[in-house]
C-alpha positions in Angstrom: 7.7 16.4 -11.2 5.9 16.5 -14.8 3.2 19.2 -15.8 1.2 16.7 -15.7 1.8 15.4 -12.2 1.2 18.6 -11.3 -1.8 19.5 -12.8 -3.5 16.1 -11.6 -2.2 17.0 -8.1 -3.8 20.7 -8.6 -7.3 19.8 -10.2 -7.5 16.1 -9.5 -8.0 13.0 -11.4 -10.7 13.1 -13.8 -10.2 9.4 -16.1 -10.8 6.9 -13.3 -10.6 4.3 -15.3 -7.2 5.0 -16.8 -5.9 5.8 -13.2 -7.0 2.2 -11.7 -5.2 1.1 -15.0 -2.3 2.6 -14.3 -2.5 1.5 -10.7 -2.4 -2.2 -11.2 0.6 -2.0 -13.7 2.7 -0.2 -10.8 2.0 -3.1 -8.8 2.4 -5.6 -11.1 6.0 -3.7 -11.8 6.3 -3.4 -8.0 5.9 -7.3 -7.6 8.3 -8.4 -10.8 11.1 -6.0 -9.7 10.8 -7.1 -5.5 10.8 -10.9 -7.3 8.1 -11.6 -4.4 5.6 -14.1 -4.7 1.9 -13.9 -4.1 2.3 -16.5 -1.0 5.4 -14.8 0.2 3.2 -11.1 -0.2 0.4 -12.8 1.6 2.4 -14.3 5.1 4.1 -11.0 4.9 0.8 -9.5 5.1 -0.1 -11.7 7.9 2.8 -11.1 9.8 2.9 -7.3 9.6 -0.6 -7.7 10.7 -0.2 -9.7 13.4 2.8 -7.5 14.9 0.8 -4.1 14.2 -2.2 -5.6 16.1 -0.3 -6.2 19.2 -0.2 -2.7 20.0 -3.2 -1.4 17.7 -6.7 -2.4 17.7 -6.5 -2.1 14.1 -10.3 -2.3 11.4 -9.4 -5.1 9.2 -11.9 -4.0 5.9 -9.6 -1.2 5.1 -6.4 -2.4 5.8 -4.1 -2.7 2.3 -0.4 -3.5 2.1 0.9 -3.1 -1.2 4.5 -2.5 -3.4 4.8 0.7 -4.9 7.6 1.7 -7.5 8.9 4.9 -8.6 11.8 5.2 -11.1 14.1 2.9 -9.2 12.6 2.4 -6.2 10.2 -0.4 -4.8 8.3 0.7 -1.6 5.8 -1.5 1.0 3.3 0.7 1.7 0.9 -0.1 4.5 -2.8 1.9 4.6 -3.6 0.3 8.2 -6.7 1.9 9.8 -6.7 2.0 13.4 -9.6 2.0 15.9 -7.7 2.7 18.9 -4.6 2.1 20.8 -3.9 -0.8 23.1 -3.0 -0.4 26.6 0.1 -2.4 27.4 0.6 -3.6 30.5 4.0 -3.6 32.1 
């Protein structure tokens, strides 16, 4: 971890603008390096989505699946807000 890294976990971010920047050009890297496409992104999406929901009532507005990378490393993250669980029956 950088000084910096560390400082902007210690104080916060202060240059919003700078960190959305620097946001989007992790995903676009994220997308390039996974060699995914948009469409492909988008019925995994779906899919994941559809899975999850089986077994979570899950709020839709704030739900976000995106690629992260770090160093060498691509990652799907998945921010999936859930209402409540489903009851299964057997």
């Amino acid at each position: 971890m950088t000084i910096s890294e560390l400082l902007s976990r210690l104080f916060g971010k202060t240059n919003t603008s700078a960190n959305s920047a620097c946001s989007r050009l992790r995903m676009v890297l994220a997308h390039d390096r996974s060699d995914l496409s948009p469409a492909m992104l988008d019925q995994m999406r779906l899919e994941i989505m559809e899975v999850v929901s089986k077994y979570l009532e899950l709020d839709h507005t704030g739900s976000e699946l995106t690629l992260e990378t770090e160093e060498r490393s691509t990652a799907l993250v998945a921010n999936l807000p859930i209402r409540r669980v489903r009851k299964l029956g057997r």
